[in-house]
MARDO-803268 format. One line per 8 residues: number of its first residue (from 0); for each residue x, y, z of C-alpha. Coordinates in steps of 0.05 Angstrom, whole numbers. Layout:
N
NUM	X:Y:Z ~ ...;
//
This chain:
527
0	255:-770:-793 ~ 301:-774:-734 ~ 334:-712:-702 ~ 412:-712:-714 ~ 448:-713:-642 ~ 490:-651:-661 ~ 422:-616:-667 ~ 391:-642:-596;
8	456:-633:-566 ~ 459:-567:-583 ~ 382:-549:-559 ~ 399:-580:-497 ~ 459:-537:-490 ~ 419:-471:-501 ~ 365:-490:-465 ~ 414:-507:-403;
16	452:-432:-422 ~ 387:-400:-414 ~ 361:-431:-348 ~ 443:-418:-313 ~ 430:-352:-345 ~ 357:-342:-312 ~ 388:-362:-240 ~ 443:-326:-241;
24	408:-260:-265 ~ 346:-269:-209 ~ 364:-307:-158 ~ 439:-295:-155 ~ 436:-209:-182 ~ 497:-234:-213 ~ 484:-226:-296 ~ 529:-265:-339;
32	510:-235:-404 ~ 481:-177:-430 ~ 411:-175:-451 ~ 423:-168:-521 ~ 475:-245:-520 ~ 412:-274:-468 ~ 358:-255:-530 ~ 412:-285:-590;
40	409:-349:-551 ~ 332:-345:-534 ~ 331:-333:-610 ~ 373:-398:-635 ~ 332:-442:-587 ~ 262:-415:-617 ~ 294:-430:-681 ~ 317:-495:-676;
48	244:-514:-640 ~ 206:-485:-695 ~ 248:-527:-747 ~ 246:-586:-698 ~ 176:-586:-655 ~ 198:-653:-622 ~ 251:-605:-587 ~ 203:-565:-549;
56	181:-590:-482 ~ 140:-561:-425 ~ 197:-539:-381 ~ 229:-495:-447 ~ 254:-424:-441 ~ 229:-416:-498 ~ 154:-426:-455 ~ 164:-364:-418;
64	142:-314:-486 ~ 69:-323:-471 ~ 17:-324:-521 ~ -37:-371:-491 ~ -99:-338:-486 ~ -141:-357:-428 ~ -218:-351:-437 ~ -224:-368:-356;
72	-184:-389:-294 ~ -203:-452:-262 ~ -212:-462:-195 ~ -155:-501:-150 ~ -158:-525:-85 ~ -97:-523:-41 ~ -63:-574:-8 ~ -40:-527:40;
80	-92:-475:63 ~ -56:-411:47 ~ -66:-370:109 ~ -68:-292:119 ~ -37:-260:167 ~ -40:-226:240 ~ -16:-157:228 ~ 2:-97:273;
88	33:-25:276 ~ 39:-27:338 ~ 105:-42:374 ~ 72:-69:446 ~ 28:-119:392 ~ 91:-151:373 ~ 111:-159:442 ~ 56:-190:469;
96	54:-243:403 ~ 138:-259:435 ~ 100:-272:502 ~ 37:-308:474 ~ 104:-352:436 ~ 146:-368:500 ~ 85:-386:542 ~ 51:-433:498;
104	119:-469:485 ~ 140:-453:552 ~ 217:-440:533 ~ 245:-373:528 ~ 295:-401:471 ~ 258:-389:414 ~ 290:-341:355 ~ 252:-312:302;
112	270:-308:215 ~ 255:-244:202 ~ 234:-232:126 ~ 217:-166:89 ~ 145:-157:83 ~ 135:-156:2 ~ 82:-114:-30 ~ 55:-162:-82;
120	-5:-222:-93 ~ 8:-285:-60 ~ 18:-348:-97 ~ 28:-422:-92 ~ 67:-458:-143 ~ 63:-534:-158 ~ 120:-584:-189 ~ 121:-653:-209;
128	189:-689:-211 ~ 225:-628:-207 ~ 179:-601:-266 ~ 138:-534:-266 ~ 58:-556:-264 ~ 14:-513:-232 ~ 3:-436:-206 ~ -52:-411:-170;
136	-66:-349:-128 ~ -91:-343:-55 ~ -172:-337:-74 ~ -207:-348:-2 ~ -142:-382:22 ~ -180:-461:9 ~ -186:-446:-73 ~ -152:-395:-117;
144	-159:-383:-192 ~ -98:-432:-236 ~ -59:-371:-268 ~ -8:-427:-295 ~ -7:-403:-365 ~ 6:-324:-337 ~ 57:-359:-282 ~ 102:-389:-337;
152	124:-328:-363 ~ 158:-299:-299 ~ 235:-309:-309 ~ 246:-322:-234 ~ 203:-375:-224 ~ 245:-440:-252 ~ 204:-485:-305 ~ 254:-539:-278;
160	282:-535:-212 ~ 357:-550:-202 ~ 361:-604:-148 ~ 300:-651:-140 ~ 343:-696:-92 ~ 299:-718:-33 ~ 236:-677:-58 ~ 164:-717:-64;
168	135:-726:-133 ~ 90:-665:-113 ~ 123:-601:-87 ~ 86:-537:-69 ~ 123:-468:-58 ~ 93:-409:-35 ~ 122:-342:-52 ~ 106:-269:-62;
176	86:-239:-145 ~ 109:-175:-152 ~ 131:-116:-193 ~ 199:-82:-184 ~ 187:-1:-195 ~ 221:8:-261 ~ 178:-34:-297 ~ 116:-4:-259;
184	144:68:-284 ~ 150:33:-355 ~ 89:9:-356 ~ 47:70:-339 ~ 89:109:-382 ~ 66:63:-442 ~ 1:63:-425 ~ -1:138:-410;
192	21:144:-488 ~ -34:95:-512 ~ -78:139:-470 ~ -97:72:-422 ~ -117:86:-355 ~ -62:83:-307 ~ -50:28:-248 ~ -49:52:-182;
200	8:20:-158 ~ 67:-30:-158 ~ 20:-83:-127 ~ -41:-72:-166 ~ -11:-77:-229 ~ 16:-140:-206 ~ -49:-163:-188 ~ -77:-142:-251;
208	-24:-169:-291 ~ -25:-237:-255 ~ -99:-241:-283 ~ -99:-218:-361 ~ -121:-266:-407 ~ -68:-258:-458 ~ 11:-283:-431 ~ 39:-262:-477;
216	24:-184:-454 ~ 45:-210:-380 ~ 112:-249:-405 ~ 119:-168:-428 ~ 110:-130:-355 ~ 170:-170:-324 ~ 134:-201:-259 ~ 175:-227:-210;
224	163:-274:-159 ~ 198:-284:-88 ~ 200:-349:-51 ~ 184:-356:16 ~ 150:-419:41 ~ 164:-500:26 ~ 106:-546:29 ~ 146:-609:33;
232	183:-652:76 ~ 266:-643:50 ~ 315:-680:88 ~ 358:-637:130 ~ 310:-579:140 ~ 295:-569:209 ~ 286:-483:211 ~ 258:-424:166;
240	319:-408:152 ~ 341:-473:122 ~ 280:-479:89 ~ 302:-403:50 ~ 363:-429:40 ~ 342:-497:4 ~ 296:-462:-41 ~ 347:-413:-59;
248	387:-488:-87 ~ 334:-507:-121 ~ 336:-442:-164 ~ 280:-395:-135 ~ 297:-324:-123 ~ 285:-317:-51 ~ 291:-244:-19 ~ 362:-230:16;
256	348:-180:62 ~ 328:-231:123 ~ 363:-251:184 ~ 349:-289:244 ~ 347:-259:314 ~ 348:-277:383 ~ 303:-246:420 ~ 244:-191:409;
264	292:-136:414 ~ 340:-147:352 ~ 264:-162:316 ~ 251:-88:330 ~ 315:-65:307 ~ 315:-101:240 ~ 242:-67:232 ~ 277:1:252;
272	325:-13:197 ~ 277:-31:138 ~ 229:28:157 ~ 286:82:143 ~ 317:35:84 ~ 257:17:46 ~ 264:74:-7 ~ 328:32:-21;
280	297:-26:-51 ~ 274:-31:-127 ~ 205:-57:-100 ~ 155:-39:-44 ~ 149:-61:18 ~ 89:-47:73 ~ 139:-74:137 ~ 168:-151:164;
288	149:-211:175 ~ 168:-242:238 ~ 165:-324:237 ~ 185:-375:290 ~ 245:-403:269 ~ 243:-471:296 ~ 192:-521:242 ~ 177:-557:296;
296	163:-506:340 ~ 122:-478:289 ~ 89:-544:291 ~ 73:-538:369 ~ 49:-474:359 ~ 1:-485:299 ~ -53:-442:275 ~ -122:-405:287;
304	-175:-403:243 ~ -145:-349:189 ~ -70:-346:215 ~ -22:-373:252 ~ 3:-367:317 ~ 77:-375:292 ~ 85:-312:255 ~ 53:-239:247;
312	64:-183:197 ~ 100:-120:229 ~ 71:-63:190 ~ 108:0:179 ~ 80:69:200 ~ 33:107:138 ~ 75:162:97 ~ 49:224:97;
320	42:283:50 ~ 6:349:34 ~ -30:372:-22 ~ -95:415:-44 ~ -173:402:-28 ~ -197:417:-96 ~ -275:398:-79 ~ -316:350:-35;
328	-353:301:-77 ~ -405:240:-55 ~ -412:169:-72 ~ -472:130:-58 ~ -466:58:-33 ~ -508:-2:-43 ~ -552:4:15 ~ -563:72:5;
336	-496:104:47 ~ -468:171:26 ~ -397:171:33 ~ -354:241:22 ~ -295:242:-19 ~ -237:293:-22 ~ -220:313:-93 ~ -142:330:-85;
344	-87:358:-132 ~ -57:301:-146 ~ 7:286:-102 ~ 60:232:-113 ~ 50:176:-42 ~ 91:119:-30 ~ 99:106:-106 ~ 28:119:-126;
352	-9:187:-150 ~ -64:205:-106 ~ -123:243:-127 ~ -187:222:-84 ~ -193:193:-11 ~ -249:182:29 ~ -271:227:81 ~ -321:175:121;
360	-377:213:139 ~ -403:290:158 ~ -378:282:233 ~ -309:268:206 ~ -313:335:165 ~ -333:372:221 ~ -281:342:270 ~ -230:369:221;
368	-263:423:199 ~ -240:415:127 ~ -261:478:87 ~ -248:464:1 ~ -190:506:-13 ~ -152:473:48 ~ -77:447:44 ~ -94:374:76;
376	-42:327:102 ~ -51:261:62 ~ -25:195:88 ~ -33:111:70 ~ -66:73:125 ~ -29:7:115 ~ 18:52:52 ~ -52:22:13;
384	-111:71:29 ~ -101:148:24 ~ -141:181:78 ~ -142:258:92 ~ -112:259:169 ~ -107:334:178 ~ -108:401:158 ~ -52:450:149;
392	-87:516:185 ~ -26:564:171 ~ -44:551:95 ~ -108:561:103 ~ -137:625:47 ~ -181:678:88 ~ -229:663:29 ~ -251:591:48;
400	-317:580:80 ~ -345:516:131 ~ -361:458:83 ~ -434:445:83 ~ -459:368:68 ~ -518:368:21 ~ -587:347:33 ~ -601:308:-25;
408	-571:250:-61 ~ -530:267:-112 ~ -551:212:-156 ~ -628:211:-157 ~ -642:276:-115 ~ -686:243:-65 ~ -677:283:7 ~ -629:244:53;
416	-647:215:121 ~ -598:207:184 ~ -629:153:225 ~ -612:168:309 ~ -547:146:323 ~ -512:138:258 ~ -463:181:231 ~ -476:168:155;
424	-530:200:117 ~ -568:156:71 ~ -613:150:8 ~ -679:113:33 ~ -698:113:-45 ~ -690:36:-60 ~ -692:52:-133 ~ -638:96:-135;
432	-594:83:-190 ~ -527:77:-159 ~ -560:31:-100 ~ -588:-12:-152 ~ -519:-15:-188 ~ -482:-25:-121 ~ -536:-86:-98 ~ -519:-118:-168;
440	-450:-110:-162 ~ -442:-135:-98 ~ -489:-200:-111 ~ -444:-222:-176 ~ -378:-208:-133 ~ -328:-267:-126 ~ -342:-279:-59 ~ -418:-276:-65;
448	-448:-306:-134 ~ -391:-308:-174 ~ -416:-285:-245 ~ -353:-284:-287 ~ -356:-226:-324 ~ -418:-175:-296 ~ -365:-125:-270 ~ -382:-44:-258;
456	-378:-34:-335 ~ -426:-91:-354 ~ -473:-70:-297 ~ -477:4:-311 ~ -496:-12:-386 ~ -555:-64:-364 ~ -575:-11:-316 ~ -569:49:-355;
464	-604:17:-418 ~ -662:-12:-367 ~ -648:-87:-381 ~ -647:-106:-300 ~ -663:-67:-241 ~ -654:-125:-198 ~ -609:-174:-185 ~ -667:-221:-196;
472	-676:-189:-263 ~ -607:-227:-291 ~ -635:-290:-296 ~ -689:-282:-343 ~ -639:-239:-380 ~ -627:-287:-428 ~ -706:-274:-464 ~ -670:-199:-484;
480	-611:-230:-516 ~ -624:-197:-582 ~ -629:-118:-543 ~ -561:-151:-520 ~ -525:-166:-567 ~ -544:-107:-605 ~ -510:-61:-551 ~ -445:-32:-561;
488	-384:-81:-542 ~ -424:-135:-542 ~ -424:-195:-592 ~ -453:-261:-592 ~ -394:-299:-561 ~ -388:-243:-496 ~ -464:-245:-486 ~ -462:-318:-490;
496	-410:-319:-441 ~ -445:-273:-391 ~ -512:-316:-394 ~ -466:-384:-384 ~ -436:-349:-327 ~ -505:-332:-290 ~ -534:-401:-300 ~ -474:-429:-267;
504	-482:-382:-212 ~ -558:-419:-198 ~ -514:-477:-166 ~ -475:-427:-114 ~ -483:-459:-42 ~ -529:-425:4 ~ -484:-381:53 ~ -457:-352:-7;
512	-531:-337:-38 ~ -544:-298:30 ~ -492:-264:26 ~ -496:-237:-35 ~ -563:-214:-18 ~ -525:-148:16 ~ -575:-150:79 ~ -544:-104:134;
520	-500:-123:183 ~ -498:-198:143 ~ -427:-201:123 ~ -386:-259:96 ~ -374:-290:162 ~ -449:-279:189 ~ -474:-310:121;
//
């Protein structure tokens, strides 16, 4: 039976409301409507799709409440490498990249876009004929993981774009995932009543989020996604800047705070600016980056392996704190390493609570002399990494005494060794539990094997209940499927999952086979 035309005219309409509604709210910070009159007419259009399926089409607002569950995320290849960055803190560094610019082009008229440095996960965003397709995240920068289903649900990233004039068939944006801090607070405050373990950070709960199986929890944490980069060729778009500007008419949110400058000296200023102003914002941000403005001097320029020469990331200086040295505890890595870690009363950093941070080795100890019971200045290499930097001496209690590394390994107890010129102590006991957890760990990683699913958790129960002792171990683990899937948390479906997942992993190309063997001083690169 045929839809009446009152009825598709008035799902168009509401579908039309919602996405003027969407732009105006994200891209334009100019609400029309209140929340409550946005979720009335979110409400009629679900209505009138449920009555009328025909209705409901990809590019929906009604598509953003989630509810796909995704078992896995395939891979995607790029048609754009998506490159990292050259970053610096230090001022002279982003001098020398405005030299390195004007020689190679040999013009000293060349301005830079200067963009906020967002604190988020990168991601590249496909449409076809104006239509939403495909999200994927950075992976090695060749292939990331297709988080379309998750993608869909941010409100700021358009399911149909609002001018296609002049665009291919095939578009690709690149832009920054992120979450503002209110919705972080909210979020941890939730999950602090549920009695969850609590994110981190801003950007690691976007991460996280990015990756859950279930949208319909993601549609919940209110993502947000930035715009910052156009993989296409759009008539009339000759600069950064344009290119910022064009996206913002096609209805991306795009960040405001930018501007262009001539010459290195108004880039410092803006960085100047943004370091003292970046409390302001309602997200994080680590410091700028500074792009070429000119496309096709960006062209001339071009790129180095990982980056390229066009642009680099002006990172802003660590924030500091103090706080308490409650203890000194150990961790014992893969290969047998004994890294120190300060214990701390907790202490509020650059929006995330910090309670541990490494302390390196014994040498670094001493240099400091950290004593337990010290007051210890606490900053964020990179606002990322807490590291202990120094100690307060005025605060220091005439009870404390020199700190005193141990002798044995905290996990198996076997006496530690510290070879001639290193400045780690290690475990030489190969079958020390933590080194054997660490070697597995490290040989189903991403970037080694790639066994979807054998995470710390999985590893410490296989470990702990003797089912491997070896990464060689896991693939004859599937003759001990019944002592599997008789463990706790396991079922038939996870177990079956796990053993798919490390038969696929027998077809892993070589490098990435020696890599994941964790010999010393064999790296990614080397491998």
């Amino acid at each position: 039976m045929p839809i009446p035309a009152d009825i598709q005219d008035t799902a168009r309409d509401l579908a039309e409301a919602l996405r003027q509604h969407d732009y105006r709210y994200y891209v334009l910070a100019d609400p029309g409507i209140s929340d409550q009159e946005y979720d009335r007419l979110m409400q009629q259009l679900q209505q009138l799709e449920d009555t009328y399926p025909e209705l409901r089409t990809i590019d929906s607002p009604t598509q953003r409440v989630g509810g796909q569950i995704t078992r896995d995320f395939p891979t995607v290849t790029h048609s754009v490498p998506m490159l990292s960055l050259a970053n610096t803190y230090d001022e002279e560094e982003v001098r020398d990249f405005h030299r390195r610019v004007t020689e190679m082009l040999e013009s000293d008229n060349v301005s830079y876009h200067v963009e906020l440095k967002l604190d988020g996960v990168a991601l590249a965003a496909r449409y076809r004929n104006g239509i939403f397709s495909q999200a994927a995240t950075r992976g090695d920068g060749m292939q990331g993981d297709d988080v379309s289903a998750n993608a869909r649900t941010i409100r700021s990233l358009p399911l149909r774009l609002r001018t296609v004039q002049g665009l291919p068939d095939t578009l690709e944006v690149r832009g920054e995932v992120l979450m503002h801090k209110d919705d972080f607070t909210r979020l941890n405050d939730d999950r602090a009543l549920n009695g969850e373990k609590l994110f981190a950070n801003p950007r690691n709960s976007a991460a996280g989020t990015l990756k859950m199986q279930d949208s319909s929890i993601v549609a919940d944490r209110g993502l947000r996604v930035y715009m910052y980069a156009l993989h296409a060729e759009a008539p009339g778009i000759e600069t950064q800047e344009e290119a910022i500007a064009y996206l913002r008419s096609c209805g991306f949110a795009v960040n405001p705070h930018t501007r262009v400058c001539h010459g290195i000296e108004d880039v410092l200023e803006f960085w100047n600016e943004w370091q003292d102003r970046r409390d302001d914002l309602p997200y994080e941000i680590d410091g700028i980056v500074v792009k070429v403005n000119n496309l096709r001097q960006q062209a001339i320029l071009g790129n180095v392996a990982k980056s390229p020469r066009w642009a680099i990331a002006f990172k802003f200086s660590s924030r500091k704190t103090e706080t308490l040295l409650r203890g000194i505890t150990y961790q014992v890595g893969r290969t047998g390493t004994i890294t120190p870690v300060a214990e701390l009363e907790p202490v509020l950093l650059s929006g995330s609570t910090i309670s541990r941070a490494t302390l390196h080795n014994e040498d670094f100890i001493t240099e400091l002399d950290l004593r337990i019971g010290d007051t210890v200045v606490v900053e964020k290499g990179g606002d990322v990494i807490p590291k202990v930097s120094g100690v307060v001496q005025e605060q220091r209690p005439d009870s404390t005494i020199p700190f005193r590394f141990t002798d044995r390994c905290p996990e198996c107890a076997s006496r530690l060794v510290r070879p001639d010129g290193e400045a780690a102590w290690f475990c030489e006991n190969i079958s020390c539990p933590a080194q054997v957890r660490g070697r597995i760990e490290h040989f189903a990683a991403r970037t080694a094997m790639e066994i979807e699913g054998l995470g710390e958790a999985v590893v410490d129960t296989l470990v702990s209940e003797g089912l491997i002792s070896s990464y060689a171990d896991l693939y004859t683990l599937g003759e001990q499927r019944a002592k599997l899937v008789a463990l706790d948390r396991f079922g038939e479906r996870s177990v079956q999952n796990l053993l798919d997942a490390i038969d696929a992993s027998r077809h892993r190309p070589l490098h990435r086979v020696i890599h994941a063997l964790g010999i010393r001083f064999v790296g990614q690169t080397v491998a």
